[in-house]
One Martini backbone bead per residue (centre of mass of N, CA, C, O) as a GRO file, in nm:
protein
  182
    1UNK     BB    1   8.332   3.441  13.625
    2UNK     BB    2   8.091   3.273  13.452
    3UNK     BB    3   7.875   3.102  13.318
    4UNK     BB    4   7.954   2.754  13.288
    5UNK     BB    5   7.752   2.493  13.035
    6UNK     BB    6   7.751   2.144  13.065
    7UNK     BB    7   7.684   1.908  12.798
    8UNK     BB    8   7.608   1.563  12.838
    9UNK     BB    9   7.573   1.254  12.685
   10UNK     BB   10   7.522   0.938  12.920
   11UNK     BB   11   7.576   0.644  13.061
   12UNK     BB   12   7.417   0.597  13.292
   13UNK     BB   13   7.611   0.373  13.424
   14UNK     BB   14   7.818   0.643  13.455
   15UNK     BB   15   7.647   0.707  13.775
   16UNK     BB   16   7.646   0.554  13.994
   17UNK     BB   17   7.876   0.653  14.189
   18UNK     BB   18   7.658   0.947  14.236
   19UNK     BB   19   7.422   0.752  14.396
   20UNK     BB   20   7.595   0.738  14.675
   21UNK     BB   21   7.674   1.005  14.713
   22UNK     BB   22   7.637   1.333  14.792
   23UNK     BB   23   7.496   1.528  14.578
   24UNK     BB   24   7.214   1.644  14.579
   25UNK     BB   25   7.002   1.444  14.523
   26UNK     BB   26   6.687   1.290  14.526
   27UNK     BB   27   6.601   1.008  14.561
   28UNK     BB   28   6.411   1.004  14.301
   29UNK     BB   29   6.649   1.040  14.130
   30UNK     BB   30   6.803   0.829  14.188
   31UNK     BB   31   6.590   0.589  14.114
   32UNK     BB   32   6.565   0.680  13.806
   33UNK     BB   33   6.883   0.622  13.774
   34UNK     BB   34   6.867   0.348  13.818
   35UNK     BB   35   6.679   0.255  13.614
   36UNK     BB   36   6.835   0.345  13.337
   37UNK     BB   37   7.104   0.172  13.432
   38UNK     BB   38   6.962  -0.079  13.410
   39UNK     BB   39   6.809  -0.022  13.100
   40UNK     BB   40   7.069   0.137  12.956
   41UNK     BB   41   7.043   0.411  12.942
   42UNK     BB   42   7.016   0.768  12.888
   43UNK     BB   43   7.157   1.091  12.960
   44UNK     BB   44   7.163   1.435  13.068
   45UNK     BB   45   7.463   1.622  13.135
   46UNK     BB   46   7.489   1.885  13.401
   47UNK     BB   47   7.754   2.138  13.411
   48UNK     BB   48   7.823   2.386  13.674
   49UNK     BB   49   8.010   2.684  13.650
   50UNK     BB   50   8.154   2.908  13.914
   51UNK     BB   51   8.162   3.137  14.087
   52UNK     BB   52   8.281   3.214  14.428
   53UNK     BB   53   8.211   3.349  14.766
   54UNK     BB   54   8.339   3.285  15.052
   55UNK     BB   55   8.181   3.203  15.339
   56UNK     BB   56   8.192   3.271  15.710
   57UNK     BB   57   8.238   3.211  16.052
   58UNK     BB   58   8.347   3.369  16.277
   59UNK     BB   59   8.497   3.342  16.529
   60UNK     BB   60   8.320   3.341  16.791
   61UNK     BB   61   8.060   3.344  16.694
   62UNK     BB   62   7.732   3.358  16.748
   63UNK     BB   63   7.499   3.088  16.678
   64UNK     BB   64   7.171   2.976  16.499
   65UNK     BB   65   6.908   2.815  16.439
   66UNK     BB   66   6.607   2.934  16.272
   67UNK     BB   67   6.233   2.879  16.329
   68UNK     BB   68   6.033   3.055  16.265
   69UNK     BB   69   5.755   2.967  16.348
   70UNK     BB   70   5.829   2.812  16.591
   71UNK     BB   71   5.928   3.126  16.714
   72UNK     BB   72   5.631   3.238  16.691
   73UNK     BB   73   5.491   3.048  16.864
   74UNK     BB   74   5.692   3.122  17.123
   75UNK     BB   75   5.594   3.410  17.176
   76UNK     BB   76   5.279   3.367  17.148
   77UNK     BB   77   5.306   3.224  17.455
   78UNK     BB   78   5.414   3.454  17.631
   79UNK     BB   79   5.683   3.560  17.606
   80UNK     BB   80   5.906   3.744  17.777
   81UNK     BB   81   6.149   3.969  17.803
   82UNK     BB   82   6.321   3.808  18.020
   83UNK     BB   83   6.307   3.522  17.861
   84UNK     BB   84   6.467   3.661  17.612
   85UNK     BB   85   6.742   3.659  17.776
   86UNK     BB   86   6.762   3.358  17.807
   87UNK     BB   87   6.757   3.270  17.519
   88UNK     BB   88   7.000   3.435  17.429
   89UNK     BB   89   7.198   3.304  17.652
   90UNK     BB   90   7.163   3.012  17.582
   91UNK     BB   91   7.229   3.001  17.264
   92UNK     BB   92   7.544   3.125  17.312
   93UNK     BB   93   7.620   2.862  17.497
   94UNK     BB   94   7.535   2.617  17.319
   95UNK     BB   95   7.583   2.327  17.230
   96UNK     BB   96   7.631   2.108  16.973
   97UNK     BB   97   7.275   1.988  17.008
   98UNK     BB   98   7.166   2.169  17.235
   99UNK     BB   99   7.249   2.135  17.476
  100UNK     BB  100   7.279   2.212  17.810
  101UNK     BB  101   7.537   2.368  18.028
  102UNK     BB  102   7.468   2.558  18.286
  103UNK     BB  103   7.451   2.789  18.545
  104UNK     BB  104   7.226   2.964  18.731
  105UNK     BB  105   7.428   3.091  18.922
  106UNK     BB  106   7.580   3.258  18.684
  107UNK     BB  107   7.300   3.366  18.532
  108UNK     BB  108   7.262   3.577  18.810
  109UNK     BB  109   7.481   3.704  18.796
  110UNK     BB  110   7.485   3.829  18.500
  111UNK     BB  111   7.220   3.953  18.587
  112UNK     BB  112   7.122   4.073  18.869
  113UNK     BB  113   6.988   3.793  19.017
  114UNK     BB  114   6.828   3.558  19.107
  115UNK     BB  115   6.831   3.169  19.144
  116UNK     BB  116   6.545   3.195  19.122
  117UNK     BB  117   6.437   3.391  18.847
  118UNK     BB  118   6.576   3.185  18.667
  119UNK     BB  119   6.403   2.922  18.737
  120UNK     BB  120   6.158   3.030  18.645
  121UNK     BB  121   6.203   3.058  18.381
  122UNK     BB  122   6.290   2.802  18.268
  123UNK     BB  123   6.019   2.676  18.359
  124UNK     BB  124   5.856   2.813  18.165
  125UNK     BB  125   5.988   2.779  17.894
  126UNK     BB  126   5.946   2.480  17.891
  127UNK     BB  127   5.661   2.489  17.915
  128UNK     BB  128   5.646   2.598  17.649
  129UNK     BB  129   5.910   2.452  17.491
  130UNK     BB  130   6.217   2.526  17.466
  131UNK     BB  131   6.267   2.305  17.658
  132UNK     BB  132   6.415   2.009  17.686
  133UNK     BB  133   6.380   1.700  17.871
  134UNK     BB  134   6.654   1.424  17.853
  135UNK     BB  135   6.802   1.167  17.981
  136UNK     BB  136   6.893   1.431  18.221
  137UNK     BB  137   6.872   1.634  17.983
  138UNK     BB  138   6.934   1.947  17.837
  139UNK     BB  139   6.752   2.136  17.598
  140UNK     BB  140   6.721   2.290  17.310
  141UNK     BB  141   6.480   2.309  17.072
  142UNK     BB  142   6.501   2.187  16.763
  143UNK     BB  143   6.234   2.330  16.669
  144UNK     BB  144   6.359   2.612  16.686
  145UNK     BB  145   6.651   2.547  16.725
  146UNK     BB  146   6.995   2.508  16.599
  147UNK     BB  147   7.340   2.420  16.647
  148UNK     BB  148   7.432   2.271  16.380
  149UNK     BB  149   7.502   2.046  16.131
  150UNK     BB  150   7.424   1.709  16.169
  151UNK     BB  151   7.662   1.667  15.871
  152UNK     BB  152   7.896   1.737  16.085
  153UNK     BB  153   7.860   1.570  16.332
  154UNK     BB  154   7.854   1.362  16.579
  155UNK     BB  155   7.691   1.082  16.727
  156UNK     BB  156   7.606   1.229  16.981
  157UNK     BB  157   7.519   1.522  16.883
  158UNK     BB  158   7.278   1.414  16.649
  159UNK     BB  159   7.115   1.290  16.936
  160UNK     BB  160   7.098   1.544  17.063
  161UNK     BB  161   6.910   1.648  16.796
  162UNK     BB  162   6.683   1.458  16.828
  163UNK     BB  163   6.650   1.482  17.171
  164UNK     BB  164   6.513   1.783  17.126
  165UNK     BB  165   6.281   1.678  16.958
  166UNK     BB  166   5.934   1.908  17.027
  167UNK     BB  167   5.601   1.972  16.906
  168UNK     BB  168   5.396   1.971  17.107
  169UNK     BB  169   5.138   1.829  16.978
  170UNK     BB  170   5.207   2.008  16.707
  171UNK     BB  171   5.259   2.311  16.769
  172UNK     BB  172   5.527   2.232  16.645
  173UNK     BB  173   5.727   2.182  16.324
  174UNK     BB  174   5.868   2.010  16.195
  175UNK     BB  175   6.209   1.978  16.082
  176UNK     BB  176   6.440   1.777  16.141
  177UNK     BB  177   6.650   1.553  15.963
  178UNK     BB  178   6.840   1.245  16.049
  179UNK     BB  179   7.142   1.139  15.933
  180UNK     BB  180   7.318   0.881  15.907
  181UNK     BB  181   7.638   0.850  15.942
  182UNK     BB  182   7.879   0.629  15.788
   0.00000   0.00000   0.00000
């Protein structure tokens, strides 16, 4: 199927209803459309029709968003290589909303060295920034890497998403908007 678009002049109000959907317009775009439709306007609406090749993430591949900027300034900050494998390992393992529930003594056998060794690693990553710790709960900072899409996950998820950002008093540039789903 090749691209085929429907063109169509509709009375605004007979778009109401798609300005509460989640439709992907831009808050501007409601308003300028709910303007349109107080005022008895007519708009032009597309409809743009294609095939799709869904693609999928494997079952069990580990995975997580990355903000390269701000990953750059973690590396920039003197992260070690020891360092970058203990963020690998963490990456892997961290729950969606970037939670971290690891034991130390559990990744120093895994890695064949003390749980002294990990947990300097641990305070050193802190200190540049990539965890946060918050309301006694360990995070990695969801302005560097992200686990999952905060409109998928459930209401504790989506908390633990936003207790995870720390800017580092400018240092990482804000990403994530956090959006209460109804």
């Amino acid at each position: 199927m090749t691209f085929q678009t429907r063109v169509e002049t509709v009375p605004a109000d007979e778009v109401r209803n798609e300005l509460d959907a989640e439709s992907g317009l831009t808050d501007d775009a409601k308003q300028a459309l709910a303007g349109a439709a107080a005022a008895g306007g007519v708009i032009e609406k597309r409809t743009t029709y294609r095939e799709t090749s869904p693609v999928a993430i494997e079952k069990g591949a580990a995975f997580c968003l990355a903000f390269l900027g701000n990953f750059r300034q973690l590396l920039d900050a003197g992260t070690t290589t020891h360092e970058m494998k203990v963020v690998a390992y963490v990456l892997e393992r961290m729950e969606y909303g970037n939670l971290v529930s690891l034991s130390q003594t559990a990744m120093a056998n895994d890695f064949g060295c003390s749980r002294q060794a990990i947990s300097k690693h641990f305070k050193s990553l802190e200190k540049r920034g990539f965890f946060v710790r918050k309301d006694g709960h360990l995070f990695v900072n969801s302005t560097i890497f992200a686990k999952g899409l905060a409109t998928r996950m459930d209401k504790e998820r989506r908390q633990h998403l936003t207790a995870a950002q720390d800017t580092r008093g400018g240092r990482f540039a804000p990403t994530l908007k956090a959006k209460d789903k109804r």
